[in-house]
Structure formats: C-alpha cells, structure tokens
N, C-alpha and C positions, 0 to 999 in steps of 0.2 A: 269580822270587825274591821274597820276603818285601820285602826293601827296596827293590824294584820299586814297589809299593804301596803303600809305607810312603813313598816319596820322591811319588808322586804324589798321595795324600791328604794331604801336606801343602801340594802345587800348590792343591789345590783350595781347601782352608781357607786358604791366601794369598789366594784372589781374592775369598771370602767377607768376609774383615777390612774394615771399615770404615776408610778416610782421611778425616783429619781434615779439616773444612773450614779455610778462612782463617785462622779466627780461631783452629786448635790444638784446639779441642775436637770430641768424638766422642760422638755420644748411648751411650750405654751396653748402650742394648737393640738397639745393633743391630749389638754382638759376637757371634760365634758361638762362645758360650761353653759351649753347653747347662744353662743359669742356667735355674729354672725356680721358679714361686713356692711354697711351701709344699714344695717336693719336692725328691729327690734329683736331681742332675746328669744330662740325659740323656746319655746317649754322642753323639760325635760322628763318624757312621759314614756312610762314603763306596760305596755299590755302582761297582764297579770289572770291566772286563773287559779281555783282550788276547786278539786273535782265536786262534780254536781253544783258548783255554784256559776250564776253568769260569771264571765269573763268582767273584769273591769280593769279602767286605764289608771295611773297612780303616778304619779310626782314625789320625788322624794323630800321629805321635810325639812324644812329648815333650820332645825336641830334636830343631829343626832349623830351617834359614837356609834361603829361597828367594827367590830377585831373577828375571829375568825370563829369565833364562839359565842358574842355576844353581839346582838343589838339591841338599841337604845336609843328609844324615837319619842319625840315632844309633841303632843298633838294639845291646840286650845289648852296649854297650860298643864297638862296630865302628861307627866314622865311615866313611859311604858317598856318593860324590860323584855326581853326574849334570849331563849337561848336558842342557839343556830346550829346547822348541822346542814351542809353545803343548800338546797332548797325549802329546808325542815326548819319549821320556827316555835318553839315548845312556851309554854307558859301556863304555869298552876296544873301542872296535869293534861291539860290540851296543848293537842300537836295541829298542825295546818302543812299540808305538803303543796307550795307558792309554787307555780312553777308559769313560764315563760308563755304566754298565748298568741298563737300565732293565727291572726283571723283568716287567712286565706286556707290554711291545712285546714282548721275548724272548719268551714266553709263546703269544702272538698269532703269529709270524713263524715261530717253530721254531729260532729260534737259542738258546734257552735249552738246546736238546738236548746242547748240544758238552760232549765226555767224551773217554775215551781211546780210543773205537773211532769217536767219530765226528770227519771229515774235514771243515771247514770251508773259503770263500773266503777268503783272506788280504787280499782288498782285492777293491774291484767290478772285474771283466773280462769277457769273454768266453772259455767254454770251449771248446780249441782242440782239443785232443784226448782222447777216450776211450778206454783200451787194456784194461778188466777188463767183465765183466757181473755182474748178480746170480745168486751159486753158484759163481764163481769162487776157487778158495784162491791165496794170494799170499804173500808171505815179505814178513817186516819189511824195509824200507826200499825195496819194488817200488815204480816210479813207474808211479801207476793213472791221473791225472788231467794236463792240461796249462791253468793257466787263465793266459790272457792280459792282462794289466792296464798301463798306459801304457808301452806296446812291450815289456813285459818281461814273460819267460814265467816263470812257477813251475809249478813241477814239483812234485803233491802225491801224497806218497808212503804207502803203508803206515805205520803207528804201529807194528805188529808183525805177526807169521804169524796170517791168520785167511782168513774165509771174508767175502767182499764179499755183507752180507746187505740191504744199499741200496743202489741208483745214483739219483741224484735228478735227475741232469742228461744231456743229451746234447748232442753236436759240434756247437757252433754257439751254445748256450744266453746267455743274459747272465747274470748271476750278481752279487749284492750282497755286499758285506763281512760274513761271518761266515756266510751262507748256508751249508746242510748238502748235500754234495755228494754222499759216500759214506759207510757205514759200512761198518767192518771187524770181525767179529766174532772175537774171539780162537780160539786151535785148543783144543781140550777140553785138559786136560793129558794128555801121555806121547803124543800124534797130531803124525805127522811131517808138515810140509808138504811136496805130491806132487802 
C-alpha cells in the first residue's frame, strides 16, 4: 500500500535529519531539504522495494512523526500508524520488510525483473522442493516452489493461471532475497487451465 512507503520514506528522511550538536546548533547544509542554489527544490525521492513487488520511488509526506518505534504518516487526510523495527514496518498483524532499491545492483542481479508473473525469494534459503517444469500450465494459487529460510518453509505459489515459461532453480539450490525463481506466464484470454 501507498502508505507502506510513504511511512517508510519518511524512516529514511528521519535518519538523514541532522542532530544538533551540544551547543543546539545544526549547520544548515546539512538538512535534507533539497535547497539548491539558484534553482528550484529538488525532490526528495527514496527508491524503495518489498520483495516480489516492483521497485517504486517515494517522497516522504508532509506529515508525519517517527521515533524509533513508531511512524505516523498522513496521506489525503487518513492518519496511518506503524510500528518500526529498523526496515520492518508492522500493522494490524501485517508486516512489510521496505528496504533500499538500488536500480543498478537490480539491473546486474535480475532482481529488477520482479512483476506480476514473475516469482521471487522472499528471504535467502534454500529450495526444498520443486513440483512444476518449464511448459507446465497451473491455476492461480498452485503451490510450484518450496523455499526453506531459517526453519521455515514458504510455500511459493502461482500469482494466477499461466503457463510456467521459467524455472531458475532446482531441489537443493541456495537462493538470495528477491532472486527470480519462476515465471508464470498468464493464460491468453478465454483459455481454460487444463
């Protein structure tokens, strides 16, 4: 969600802010204001990811309170709370692990690829089981992949009915955070999965 990223671009522009030294005062240039000489304001823009999601860029809001546990961001009128835990942002029982996106590494690694057909690691493991090939058709919600991450298994499933047009990994693989495992090709429209 929007104020997923809007509460953690303003984590970020918290840690950026300058404290003051002893004496109360703060050099001036070394706010992160996007002040710039003779020119207009740059934007102050955060690249931003959460695995298996596009990467996207983020601004922080113009309200909002963050302490070291808590932020609190204003989007169109809706006060929204989270709690923090250095890139970890929790709320009502869901958690989001925000973390920094750097297009050129994406770029180099393949994790820039992640979309709505392609399947990423959720966290670095090892993959425990493979159950699809490539040219297999599978129904939204088939669990294709098994990866294993500190004792805990995730189960990576279909995004919807397609045709599995990559397998990247096999039984046994190590696998890093956001690595591209499988893709799922959607089914042509009006084509039953069979």
């Amino acid at each position: 969600p929007d104020e997923v990223y809007a509460a953690a671009a303003a984590a970020r522009l918290d840690t950026l802010a300058p404290r003051p030294d002893a004496g109360g005062w703060t050099d001036p240039f070394s706010v992160p204001s996007g002040w710039r000489t003779g020119g207009v304001r740059a934007p102050l823009l955060f690249p931003l990811r959460v695995a298996g999601v596009e990467p996207v860029t983020q601004s922080a809001p113009a309200v909002a309170t963050v302490t070291p546990i808590r932020v609190t961001v204003e989007l169109d009128g809706v006060t929204h709370h989270f709690h923090r835990d250095g890139d970890w942002l929790g709320r009502d029982g869901d958690t989001w692990h925000v973390q920094d996106h750097d297009p050129v590494e994406a770029s180099l690694s393949g994790a820039g690829r992640a979309g709505a057909d392609t399947l990423a690691a959720p966290m670095p493991g090892t993959v425990t089981v493979v159950k699809v090939a490539v040219g297999d058709e599978v129904e939204a919600g088939q669990s294709l992949l098994v990866v294993e991450a500190m004792k805990m298994e995730h189960v990576i499933s279909a995004p919807h009915a397609g045709t599995v047009t990559e397998l990247d990994v096999t039984a046994g693989a190590t696998v890093a955070m956001d690595q591209i495992l499988a893709v799922v090709a959607p089914l042509a429209e009006g084509q039953d999965p069979s």
